[in-house]
PyMOL commands that place a pseudoatom at each C-alpha (Angstrom):
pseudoatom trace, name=CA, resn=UNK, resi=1, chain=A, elem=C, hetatm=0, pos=[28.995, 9.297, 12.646]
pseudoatom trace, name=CA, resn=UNK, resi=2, chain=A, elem=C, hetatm=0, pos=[27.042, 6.326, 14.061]
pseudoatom trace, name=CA, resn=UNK, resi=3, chain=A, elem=C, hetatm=0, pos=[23.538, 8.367, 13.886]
pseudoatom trace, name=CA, resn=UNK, resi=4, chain=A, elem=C, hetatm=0, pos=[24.363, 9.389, 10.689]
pseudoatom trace, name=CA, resn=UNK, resi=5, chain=A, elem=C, hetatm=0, pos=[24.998, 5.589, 9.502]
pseudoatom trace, name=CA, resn=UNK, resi=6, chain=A, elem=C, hetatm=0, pos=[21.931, 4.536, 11.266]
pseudoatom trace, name=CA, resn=UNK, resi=7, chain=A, elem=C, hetatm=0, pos=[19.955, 6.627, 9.707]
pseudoatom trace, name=CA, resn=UNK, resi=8, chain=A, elem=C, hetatm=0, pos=[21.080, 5.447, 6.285]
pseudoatom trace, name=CA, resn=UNK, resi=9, chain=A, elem=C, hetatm=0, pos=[20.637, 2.014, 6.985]
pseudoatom trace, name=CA, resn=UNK, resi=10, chain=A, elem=C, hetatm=0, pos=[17.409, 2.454, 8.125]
pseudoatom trace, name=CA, resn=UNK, resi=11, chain=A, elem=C, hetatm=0, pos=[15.704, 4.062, 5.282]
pseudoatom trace, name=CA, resn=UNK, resi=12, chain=A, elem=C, hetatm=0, pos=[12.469, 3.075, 4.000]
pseudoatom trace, name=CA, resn=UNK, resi=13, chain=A, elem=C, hetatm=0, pos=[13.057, 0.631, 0.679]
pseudoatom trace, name=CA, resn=UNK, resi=14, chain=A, elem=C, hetatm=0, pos=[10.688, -1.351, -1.859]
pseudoatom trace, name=CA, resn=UNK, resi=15, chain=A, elem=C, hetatm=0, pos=[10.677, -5.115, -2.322]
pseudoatom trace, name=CA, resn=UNK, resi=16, chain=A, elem=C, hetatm=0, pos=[13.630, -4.866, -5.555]
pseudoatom trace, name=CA, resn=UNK, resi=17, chain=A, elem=C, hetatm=0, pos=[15.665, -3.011, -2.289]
pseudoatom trace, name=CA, resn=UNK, resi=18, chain=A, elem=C, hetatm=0, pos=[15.490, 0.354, -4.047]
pseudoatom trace, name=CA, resn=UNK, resi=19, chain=A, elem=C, hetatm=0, pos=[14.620, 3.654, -2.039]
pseudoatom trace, name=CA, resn=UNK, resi=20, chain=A, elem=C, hetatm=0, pos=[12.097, 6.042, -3.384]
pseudoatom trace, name=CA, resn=UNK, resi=21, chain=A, elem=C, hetatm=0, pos=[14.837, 8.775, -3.979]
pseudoatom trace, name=CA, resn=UNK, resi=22, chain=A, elem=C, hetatm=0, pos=[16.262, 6.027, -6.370]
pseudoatom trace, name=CA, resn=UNK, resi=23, chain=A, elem=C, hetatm=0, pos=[13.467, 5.267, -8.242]
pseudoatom trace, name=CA, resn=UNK, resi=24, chain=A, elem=C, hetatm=0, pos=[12.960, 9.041, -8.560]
pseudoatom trace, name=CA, resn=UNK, resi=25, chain=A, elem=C, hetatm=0, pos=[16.032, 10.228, -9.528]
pseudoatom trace, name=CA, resn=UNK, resi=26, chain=A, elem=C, hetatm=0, pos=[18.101, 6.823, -10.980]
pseudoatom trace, name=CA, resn=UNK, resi=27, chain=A, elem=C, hetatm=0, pos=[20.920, 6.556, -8.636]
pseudoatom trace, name=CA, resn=UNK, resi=28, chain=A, elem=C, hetatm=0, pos=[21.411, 6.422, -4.535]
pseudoatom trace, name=CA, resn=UNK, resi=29, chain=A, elem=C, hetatm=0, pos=[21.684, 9.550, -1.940]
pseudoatom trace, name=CA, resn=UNK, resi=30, chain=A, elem=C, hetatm=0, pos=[24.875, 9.960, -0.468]
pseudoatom trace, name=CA, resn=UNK, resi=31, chain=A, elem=C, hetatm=0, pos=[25.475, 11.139, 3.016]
pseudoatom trace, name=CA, resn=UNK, resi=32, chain=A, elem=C, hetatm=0, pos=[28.003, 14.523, 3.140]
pseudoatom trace, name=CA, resn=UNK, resi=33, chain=A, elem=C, hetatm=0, pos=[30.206, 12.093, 5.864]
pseudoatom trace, name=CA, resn=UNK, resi=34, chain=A, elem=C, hetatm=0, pos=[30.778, 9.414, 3.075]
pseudoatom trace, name=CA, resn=UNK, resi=35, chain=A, elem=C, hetatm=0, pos=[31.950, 11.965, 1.400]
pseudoatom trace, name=CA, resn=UNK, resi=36, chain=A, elem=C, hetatm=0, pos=[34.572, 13.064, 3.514]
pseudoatom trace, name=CA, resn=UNK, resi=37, chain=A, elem=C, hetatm=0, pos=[35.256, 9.275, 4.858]
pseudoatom trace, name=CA, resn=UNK, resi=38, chain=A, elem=C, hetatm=0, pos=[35.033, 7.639, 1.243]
pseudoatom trace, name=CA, resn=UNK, resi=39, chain=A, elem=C, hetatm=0, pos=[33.133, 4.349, 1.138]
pseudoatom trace, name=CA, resn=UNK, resi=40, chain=A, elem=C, hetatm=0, pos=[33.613, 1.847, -1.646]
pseudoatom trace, name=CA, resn=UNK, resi=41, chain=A, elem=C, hetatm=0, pos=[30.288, 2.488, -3.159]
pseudoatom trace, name=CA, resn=UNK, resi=42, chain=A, elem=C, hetatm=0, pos=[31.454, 6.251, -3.503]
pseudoatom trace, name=CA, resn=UNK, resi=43, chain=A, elem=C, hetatm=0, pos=[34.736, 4.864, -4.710]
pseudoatom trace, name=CA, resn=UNK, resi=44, chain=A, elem=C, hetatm=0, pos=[33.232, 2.918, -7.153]
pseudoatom trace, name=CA, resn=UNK, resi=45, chain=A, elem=C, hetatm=0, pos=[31.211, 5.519, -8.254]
pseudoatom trace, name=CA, resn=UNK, resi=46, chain=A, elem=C, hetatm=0, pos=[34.177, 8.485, -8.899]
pseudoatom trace, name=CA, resn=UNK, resi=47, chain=A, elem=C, hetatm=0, pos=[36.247, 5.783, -10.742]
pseudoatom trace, name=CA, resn=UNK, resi=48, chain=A, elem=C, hetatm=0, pos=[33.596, 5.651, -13.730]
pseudoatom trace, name=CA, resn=UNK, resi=49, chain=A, elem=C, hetatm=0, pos=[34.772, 7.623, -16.758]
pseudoatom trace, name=CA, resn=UNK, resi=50, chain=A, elem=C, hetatm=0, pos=[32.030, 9.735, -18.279]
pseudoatom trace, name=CA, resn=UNK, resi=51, chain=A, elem=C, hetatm=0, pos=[31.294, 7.598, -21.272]
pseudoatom trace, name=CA, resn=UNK, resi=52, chain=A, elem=C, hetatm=0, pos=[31.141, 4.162, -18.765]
pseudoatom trace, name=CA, resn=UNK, resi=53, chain=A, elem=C, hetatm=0, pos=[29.220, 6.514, -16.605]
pseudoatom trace, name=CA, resn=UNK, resi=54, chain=A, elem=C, hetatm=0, pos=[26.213, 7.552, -19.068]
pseudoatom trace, name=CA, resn=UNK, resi=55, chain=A, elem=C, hetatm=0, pos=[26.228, 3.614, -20.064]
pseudoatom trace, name=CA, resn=UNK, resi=56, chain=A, elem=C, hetatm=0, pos=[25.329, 2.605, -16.648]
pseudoatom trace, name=CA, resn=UNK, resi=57, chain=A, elem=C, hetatm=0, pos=[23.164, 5.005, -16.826]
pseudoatom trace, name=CA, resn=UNK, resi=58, chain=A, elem=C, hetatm=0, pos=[21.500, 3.766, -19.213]
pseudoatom trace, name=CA, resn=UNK, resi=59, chain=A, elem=C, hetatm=0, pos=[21.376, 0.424, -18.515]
pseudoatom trace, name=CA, resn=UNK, resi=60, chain=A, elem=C, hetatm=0, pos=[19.602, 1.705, -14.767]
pseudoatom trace, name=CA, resn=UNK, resi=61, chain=A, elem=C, hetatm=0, pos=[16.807, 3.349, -16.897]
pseudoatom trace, name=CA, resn=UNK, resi=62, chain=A, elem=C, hetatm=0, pos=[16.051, -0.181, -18.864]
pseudoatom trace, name=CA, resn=UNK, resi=63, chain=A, elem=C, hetatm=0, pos=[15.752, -1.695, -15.289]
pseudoatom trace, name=CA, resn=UNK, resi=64, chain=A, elem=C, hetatm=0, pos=[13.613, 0.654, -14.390]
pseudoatom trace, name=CA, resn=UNK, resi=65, chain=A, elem=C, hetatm=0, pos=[10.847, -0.453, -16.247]
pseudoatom trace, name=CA, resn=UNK, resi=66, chain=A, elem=C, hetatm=0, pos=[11.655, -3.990, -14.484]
pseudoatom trace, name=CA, resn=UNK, resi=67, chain=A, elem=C, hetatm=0, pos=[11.278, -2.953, -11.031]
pseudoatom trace, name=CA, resn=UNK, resi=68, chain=A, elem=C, hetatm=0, pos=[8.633, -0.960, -11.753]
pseudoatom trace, name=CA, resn=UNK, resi=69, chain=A, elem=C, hetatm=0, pos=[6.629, -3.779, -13.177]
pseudoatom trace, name=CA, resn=UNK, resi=70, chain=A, elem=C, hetatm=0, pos=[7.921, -5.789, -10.150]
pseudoatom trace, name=CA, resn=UNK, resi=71, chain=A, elem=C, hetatm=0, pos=[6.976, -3.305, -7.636]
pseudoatom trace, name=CA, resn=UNK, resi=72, chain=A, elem=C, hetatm=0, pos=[3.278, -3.131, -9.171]
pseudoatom trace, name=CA, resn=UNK, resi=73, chain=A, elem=C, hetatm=0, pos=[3.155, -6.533, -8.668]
pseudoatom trace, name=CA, resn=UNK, resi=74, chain=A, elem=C, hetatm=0, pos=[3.900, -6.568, -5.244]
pseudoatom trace, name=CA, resn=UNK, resi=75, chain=A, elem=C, hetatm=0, pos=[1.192, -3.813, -4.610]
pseudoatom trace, name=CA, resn=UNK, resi=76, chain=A, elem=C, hetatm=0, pos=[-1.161, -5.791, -6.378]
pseudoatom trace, name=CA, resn=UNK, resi=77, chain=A, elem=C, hetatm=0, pos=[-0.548, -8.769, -4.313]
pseudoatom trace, name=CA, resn=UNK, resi=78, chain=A, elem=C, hetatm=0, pos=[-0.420, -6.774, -1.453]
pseudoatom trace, name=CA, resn=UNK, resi=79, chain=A, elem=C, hetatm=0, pos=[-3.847, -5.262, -1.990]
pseudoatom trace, name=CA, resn=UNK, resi=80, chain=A, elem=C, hetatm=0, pos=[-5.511, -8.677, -3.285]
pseudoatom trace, name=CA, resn=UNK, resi=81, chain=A, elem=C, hetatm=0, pos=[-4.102, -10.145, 0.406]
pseudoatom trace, name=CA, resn=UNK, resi=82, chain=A, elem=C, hetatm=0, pos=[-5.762, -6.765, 2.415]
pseudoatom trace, name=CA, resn=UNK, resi=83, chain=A, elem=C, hetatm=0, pos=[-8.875, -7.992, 0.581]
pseudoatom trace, name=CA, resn=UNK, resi=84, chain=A, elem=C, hetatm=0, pos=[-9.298, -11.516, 1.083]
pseudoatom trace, name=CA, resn=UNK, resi=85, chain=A, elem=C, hetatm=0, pos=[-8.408, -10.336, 4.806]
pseudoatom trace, name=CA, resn=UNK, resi=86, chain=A, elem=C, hetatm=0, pos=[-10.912, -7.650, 4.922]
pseudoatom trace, name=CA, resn=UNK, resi=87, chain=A, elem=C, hetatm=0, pos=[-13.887, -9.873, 3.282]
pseudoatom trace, name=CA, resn=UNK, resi=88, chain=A, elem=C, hetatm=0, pos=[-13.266, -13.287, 5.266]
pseudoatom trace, name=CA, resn=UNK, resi=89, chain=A, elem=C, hetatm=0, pos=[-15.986, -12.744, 7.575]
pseudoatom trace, name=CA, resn=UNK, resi=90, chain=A, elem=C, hetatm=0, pos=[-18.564, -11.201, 4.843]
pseudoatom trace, name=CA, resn=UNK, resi=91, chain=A, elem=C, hetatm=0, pos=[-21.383, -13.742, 4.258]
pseudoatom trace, name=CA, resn=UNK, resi=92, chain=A, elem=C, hetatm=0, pos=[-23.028, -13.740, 1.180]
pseudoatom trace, name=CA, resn=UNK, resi=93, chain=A, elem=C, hetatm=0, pos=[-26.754, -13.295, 1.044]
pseudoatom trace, name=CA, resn=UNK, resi=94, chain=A, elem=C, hetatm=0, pos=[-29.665, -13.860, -1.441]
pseudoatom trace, name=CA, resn=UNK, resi=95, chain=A, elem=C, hetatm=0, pos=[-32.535, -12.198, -0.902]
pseudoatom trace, name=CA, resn=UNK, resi=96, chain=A, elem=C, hetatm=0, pos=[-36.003, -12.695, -2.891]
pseudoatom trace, name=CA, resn=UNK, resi=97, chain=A, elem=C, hetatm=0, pos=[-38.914, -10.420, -3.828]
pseudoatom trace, name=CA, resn=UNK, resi=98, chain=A, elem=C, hetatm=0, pos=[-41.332, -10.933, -1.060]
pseudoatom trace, name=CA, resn=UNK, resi=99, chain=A, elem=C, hetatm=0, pos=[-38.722, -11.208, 1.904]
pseudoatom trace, name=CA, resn=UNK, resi=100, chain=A, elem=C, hetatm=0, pos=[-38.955, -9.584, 4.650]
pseudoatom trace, name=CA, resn=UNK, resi=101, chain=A, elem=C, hetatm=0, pos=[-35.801, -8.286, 6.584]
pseudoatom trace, name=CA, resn=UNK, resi=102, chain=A, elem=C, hetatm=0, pos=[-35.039, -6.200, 9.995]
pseudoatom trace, name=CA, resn=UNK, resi=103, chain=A, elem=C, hetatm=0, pos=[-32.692, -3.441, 9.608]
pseudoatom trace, name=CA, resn=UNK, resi=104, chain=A, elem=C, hetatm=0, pos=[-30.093, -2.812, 12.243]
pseudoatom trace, name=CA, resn=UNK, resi=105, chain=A, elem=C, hetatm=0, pos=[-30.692, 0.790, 13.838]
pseudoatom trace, name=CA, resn=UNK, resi=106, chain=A, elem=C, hetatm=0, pos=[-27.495, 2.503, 14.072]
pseudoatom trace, name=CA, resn=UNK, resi=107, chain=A, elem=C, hetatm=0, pos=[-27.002, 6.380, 15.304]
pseudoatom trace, name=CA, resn=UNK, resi=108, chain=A, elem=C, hetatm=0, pos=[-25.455, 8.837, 13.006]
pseudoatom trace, name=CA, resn=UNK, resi=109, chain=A, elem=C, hetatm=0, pos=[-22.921, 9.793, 15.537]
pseudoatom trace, name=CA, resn=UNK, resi=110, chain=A, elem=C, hetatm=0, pos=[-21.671, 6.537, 17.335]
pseudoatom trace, name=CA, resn=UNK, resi=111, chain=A, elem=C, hetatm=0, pos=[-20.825, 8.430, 20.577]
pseudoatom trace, name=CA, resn=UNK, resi=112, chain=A, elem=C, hetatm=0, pos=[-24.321, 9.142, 21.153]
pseudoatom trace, name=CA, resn=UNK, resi=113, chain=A, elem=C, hetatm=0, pos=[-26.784, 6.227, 21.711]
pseudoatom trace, name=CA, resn=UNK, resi=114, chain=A, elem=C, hetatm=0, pos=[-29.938, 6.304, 20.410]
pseudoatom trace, name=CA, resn=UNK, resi=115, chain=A, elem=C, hetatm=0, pos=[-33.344, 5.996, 22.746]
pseudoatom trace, name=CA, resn=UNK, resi=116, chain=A, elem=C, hetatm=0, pos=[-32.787, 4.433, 25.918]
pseudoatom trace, name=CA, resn=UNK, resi=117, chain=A, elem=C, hetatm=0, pos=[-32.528, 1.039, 27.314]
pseudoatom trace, name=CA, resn=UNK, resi=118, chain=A, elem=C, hetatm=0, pos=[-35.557, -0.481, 25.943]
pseudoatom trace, name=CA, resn=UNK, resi=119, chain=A, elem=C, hetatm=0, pos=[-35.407, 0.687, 22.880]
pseudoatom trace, name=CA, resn=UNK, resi=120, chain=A, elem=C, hetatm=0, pos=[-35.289, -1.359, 19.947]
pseudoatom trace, name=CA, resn=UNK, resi=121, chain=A, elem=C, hetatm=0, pos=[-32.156, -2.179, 18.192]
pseudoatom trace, name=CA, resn=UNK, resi=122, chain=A, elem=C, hetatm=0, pos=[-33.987, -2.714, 14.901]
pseudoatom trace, name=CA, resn=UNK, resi=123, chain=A, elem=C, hetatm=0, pos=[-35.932, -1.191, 12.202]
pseudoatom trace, name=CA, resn=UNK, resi=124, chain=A, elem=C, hetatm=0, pos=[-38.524, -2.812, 10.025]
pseudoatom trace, name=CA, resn=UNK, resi=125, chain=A, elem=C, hetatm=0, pos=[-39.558, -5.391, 8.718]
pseudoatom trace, name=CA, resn=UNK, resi=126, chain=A, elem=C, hetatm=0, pos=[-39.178, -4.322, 5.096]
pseudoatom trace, name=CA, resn=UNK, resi=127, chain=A, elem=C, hetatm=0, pos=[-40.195, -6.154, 2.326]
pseudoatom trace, name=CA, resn=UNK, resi=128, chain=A, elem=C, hetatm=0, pos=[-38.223, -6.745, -0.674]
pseudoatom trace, name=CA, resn=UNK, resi=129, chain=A, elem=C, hetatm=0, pos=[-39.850, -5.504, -3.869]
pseudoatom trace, name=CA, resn=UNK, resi=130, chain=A, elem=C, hetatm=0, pos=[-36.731, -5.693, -6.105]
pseudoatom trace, name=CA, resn=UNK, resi=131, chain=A, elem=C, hetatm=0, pos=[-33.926, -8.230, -5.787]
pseudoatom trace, name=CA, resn=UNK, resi=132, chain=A, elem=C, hetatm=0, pos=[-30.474, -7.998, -8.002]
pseudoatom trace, name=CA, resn=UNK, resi=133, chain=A, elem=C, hetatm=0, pos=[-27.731, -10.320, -8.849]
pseudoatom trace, name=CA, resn=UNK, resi=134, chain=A, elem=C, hetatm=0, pos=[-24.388, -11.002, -6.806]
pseudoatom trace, name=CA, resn=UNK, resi=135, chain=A, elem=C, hetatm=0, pos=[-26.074, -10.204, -3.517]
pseudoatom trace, name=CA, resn=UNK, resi=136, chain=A, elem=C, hetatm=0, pos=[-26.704, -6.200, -4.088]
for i in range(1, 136): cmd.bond("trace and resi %d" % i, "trace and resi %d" % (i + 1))
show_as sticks, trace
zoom trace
């Protein structure tokens, strides 16, 4: 009984504490054991007539749209965090026609290393004969 409660409580949920099978199918998953110990959620749940039933119904698919909108935000923040994150260390540069610039020689496979120990680690120079806006 205590896996089976464990389990439950563990289960993966979204920031408006919903669990995907929710959000899929408009109401929560019940374990077979709550069923045969009955839990006041389950209670609560077998006491609603049909008609009070099919109103709370409905009044779940109105929120929906609400925590939908609310979980898009969160993803959206989410992602807009991953990519200040990911571009703190990117430095910005401007680059001229007429520059010249050294390339840094990398190996297709990064296992293998390329030439030996005096090799060098850079190709080039290469001058610019094009430049673009916003650092491309």
């Amino acid at each position: 009984m205590e896996e089976a409660l464990g389990v439950y409580r563990t289960t993966y949920r979204t920031q408006p504490q919903a669990t995907p099978y929710s959000l899929a199918f408009g109401v929560e998953v019940f374990l077979p054991l709550e069923r045969q110990i009955p839990s006041l959620r389950l209670a609560i749940q077998e006491g609603v007539t049909k008609e009070e039933n099919a109103q709370l119904r409905l009044a779940e698919l109105e929120a929906f749209d609400e925590k939908r909108l609310e979980s898009q935000q969160n993803l959206e923040c989410y992602q807009a965090h991953l990519s200040r994150d990911f571009n703190k260390k990117v430095r910005l540069r401007c680059f001229q026609v007429g520059d010249q610039l050294l390339e840094v020689r990398k190996p297709i496979i990064i296992s293998q290393k390329c030439g030996g120990k005096f090799t060098s680690k850079w190709d080039g120079p290469y001058v610019v004969q094009e430049a673009y806006s916003n650092g491309a």
